[in-house]
N, C-alpha and C positions, 0 to 999 in steps of 0.2 A: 504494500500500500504506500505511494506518495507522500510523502512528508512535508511542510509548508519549511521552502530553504529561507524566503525573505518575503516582503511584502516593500514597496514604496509606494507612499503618498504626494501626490499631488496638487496641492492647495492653492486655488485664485478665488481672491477678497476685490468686491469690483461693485461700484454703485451704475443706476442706471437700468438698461433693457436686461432681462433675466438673456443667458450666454453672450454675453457681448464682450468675455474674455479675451486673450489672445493664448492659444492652446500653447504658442512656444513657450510662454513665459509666464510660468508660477509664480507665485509670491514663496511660494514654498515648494522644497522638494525633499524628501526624509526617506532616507531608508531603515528599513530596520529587521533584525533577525528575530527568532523564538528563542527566549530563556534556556538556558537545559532543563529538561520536564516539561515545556509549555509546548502546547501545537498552536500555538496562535500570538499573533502581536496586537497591540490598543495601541491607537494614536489619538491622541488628546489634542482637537485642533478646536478650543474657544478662545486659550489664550494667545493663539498666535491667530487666527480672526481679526481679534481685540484690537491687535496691531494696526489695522488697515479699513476698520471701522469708523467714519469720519464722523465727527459731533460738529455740529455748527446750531448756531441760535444766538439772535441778536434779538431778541426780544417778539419777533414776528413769525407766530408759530405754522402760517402756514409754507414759508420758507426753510422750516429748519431740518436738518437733513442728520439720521440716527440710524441708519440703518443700509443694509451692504448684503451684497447676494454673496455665498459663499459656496464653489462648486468644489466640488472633491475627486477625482480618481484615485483608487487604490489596487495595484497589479500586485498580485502574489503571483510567485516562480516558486515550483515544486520543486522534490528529489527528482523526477522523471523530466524534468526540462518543459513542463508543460507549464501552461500562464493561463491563472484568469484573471477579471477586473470585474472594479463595482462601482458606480458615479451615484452624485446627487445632486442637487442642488439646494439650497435651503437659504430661509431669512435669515440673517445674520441680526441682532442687536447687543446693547451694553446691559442686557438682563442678566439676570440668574437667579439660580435656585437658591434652596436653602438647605440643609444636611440632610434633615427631614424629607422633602422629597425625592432621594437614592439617584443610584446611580444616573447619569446622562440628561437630567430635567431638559426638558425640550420648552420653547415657547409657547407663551399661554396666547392663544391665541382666541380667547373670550373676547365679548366685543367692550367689555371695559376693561380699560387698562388701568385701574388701580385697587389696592385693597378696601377703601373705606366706600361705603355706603351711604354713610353720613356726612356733611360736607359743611363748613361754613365759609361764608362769603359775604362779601362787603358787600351791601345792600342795594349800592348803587351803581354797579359793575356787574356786566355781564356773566351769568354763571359758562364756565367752559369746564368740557372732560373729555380725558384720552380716551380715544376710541380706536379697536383692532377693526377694519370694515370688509374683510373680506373673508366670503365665506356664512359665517355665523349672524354677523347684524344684518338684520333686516331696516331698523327704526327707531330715531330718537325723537321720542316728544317732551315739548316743556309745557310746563302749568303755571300758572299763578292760581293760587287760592284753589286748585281742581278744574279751573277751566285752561283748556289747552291754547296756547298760543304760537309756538310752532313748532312742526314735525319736518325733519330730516329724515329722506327715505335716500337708503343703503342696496337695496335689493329687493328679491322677490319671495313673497312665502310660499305662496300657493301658482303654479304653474296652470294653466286649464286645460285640455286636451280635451282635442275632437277626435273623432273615429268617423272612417266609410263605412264600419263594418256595424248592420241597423242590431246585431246580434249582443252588440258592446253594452254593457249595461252601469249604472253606475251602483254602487253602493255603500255613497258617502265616506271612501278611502279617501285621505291628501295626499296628493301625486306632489311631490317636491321637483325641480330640476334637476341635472347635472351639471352641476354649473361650471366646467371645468375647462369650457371654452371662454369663462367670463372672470378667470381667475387672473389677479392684475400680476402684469408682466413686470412694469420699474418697481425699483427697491424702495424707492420712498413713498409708495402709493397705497401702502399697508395702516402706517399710523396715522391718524390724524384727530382734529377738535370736534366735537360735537360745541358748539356756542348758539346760547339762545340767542334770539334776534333786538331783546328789550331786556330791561333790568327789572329784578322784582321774584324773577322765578324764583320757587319752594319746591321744586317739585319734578324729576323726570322719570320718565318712563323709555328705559332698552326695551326691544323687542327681539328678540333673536329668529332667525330664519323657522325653526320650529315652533314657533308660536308662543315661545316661552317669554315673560316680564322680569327685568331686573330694576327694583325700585330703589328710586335717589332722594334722600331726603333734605334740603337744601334749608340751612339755619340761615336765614339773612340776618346780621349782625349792622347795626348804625351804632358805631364808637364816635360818642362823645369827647370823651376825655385824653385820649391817643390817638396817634395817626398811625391807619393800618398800614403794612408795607405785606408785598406780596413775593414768596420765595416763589422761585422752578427752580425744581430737578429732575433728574434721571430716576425713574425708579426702579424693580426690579422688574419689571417689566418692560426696562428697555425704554418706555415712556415718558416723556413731560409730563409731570405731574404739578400742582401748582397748590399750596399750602398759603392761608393767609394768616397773620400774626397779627394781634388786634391789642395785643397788652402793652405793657412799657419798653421803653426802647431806650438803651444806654449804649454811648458811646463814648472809644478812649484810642489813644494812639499811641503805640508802642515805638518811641526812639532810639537807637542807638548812635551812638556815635565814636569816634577815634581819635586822639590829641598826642601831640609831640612837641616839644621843649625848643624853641628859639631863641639866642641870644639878642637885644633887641639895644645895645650898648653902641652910643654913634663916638663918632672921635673925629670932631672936626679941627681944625686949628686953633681955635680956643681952649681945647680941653676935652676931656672926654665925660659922657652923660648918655643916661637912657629917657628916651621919654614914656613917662608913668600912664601916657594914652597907649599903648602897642603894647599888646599882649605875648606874655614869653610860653603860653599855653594856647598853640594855633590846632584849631578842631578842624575835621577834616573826615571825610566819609562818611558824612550824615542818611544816615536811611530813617523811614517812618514807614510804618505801618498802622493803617489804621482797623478799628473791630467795634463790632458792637453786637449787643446783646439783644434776643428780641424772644417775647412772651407769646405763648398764643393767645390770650386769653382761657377762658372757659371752653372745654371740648366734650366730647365725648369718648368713650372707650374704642373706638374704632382707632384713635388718632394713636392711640399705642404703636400699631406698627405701621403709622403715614411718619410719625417721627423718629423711629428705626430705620426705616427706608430712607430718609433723608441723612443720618449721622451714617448711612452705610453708601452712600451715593460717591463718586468721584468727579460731578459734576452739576454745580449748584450754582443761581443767579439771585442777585434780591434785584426788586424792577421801580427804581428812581429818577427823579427829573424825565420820564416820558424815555428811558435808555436801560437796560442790563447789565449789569457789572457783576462778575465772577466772585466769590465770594466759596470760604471752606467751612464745614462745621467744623467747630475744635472739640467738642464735648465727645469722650470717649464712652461713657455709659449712661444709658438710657430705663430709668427706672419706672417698670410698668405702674400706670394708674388705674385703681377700679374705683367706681361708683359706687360699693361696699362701705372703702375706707377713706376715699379721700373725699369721697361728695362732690367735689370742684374740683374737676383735673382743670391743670394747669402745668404745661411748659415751657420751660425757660430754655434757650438756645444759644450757645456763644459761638459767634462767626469771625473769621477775618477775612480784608478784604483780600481777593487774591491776586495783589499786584502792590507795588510801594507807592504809596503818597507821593514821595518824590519822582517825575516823572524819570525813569528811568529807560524807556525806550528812546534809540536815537535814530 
């Protein structure tokens, strides 16, 4: 019986038309043998994906581009000189799993793309939410107070079919499509916003191609006393998610600086003297960094892991003067809150920005 001698993979990371590659030229090329004992090799290709995964977002979400076709070939060569191969193609994002869901977690590919159900949002801003639209969404509707004010249709649920044959009968089955001539081809044609069309909304309704209802329950918050600021990030879903922070808001700048000792002693023909204006301690390599602190307000227990998601993100924006600026969480532990014990969840977030105050780009 043939023994597996090697196996080499082939990996192109490519945004755009799904194979719009160029076969010559991988981003990756790996060979690899079997263990002694093993009849088989694993090739781990997310993190080197990851690689070649472009992020962009300046604040104008239907521009922003997260996502990369990733094709594969893998040729194993036997003991007998015989070769086979296996290809794929697949969405590539900056998601992932958690331990919990085992080996190889694949993309969720639900038509919401984030954990929480519950939402709160500045009262006088349009509610938006990540949405997967292919395939599974059918329909997003928005409410104020239960009555609907606009519906975003994604696709089809129910297909209708005619027959020649008078023998056809029906008996109230739903005939679905295959939709698999309607399955979008560019890579960035997967994620996008669901955004009501007025402010006010409490309320949406997913509809999934099966007929099924995912309900959004939307807390419109009017802060008085603080000025809300609104994060995006990455979540593990690969998606913009957008979190808003309605509590207090502190900010501070961390300085450093570097000084070296000058003799600052003149000697002109009179005599010699220093002038007690010029400094013998000259500073020099001033950097600034600035951070601040921001509350959510009052939440709910859903927000447990929207703000996990975000202390676990490597791509975060807070969205000021009408612009996006990068910004990092620094907090390393995120302590779960229940409605049990705490009554008022509230968290607190420490950020910096991710760039120096002093401009340092030239």
């Amino acid at each position: 019986m043939a023994t597996l001698s090697n196996s080499e993979l082939k990996l192109w990371v490519y945004t755009g038309q799904i194979n719009s590659y160029d076969p010559t030229n991988p981003n990756y090329t790996i060979t690899k043998t079997p263990l002694p004992g093993e009849t088989s090799v694993v090739f781990e290709i997310s993190e080197l994906a990851k690689d070649f995964i472009p992020i962009y977002f300046d604040g104008d979400y239907s521009t922003a581009v997260l996502t990369a076709w990733a094709t594969w070939i893998i040729t194993s060569t036997y003991s007998d000189g015989t070769t086979a191969s296996r290809s794929d193609t697949i969405l590539a994002t900056h998601g992932y799993g958690y331990f919990e869901d085992e080996i190889n977690p694949q993309l969720s590919t639900t038509p919401l793309q984030q954990s929480n159900t519950c939402i709160y949002w500045k009262h006088d801003e349009k509610v938006r939410v990540p949405l997967y639209r292919d395939r599974e969404l059918y329909s997003v509707e928005f409410f104020i107070n239960d009555q609907s004010v606009t519906k975003l249709n994604y696709g089809s649920v129910i297909i209708p079919l005619t027959a020649d044959n008078t023998n056809y009968k029906a008996d109230n089955t739903l005939f679905t499509s295959d939709r698999t001539s309607t399955i979008e081809l560019d890579s960035s044609g997967f994620q996008t916003s669901g955004v009501s069309s007025q402010v006010g909304v409490n309320k949406i309704i997913l509809t999934t191609s099966d007929n099924q209802n995912i309900n959004l329950d939307i807390n419109l918050i009017e802060e008085c006393k603080n000025t809300p600021y609104k994060i995006t990030f990455i979540n593990k879903f690969g998606a913009l998610q957008d979190i808003w922070m309605f509590g207090r808001r502190k900010e501070r700048a961390n300085v450093t600086r570097e000084s070296y000792k000058v003799n600052t002693i003149e000697s002109p023909s009179t005599g010699s003297y220093y002038p007690t204006y010029k400094a013998t301690d000259t500073i020099h390599n001033v950097q600034s960094k600035k951070a601040l602190t921001l509350n959510t307000g009052f939440v709910c227990e859903d927000y447990n892991e929207v703000v996990q998601q975000l202390l676990l993100s490597e791509h975060v924006w807070i969205h000021e003067d009408n612009k996006v600026y990068p910004v990092v969480p620094k907090d390393n532990v995120v302590e779960y809150q229940t409605n049990l014990y705490e009554k008022l969840l509230n968290y607190t977030i420490n950020f910096d920005y991710a760039y120096s105050k002093i401009n340092l780009v030239r």
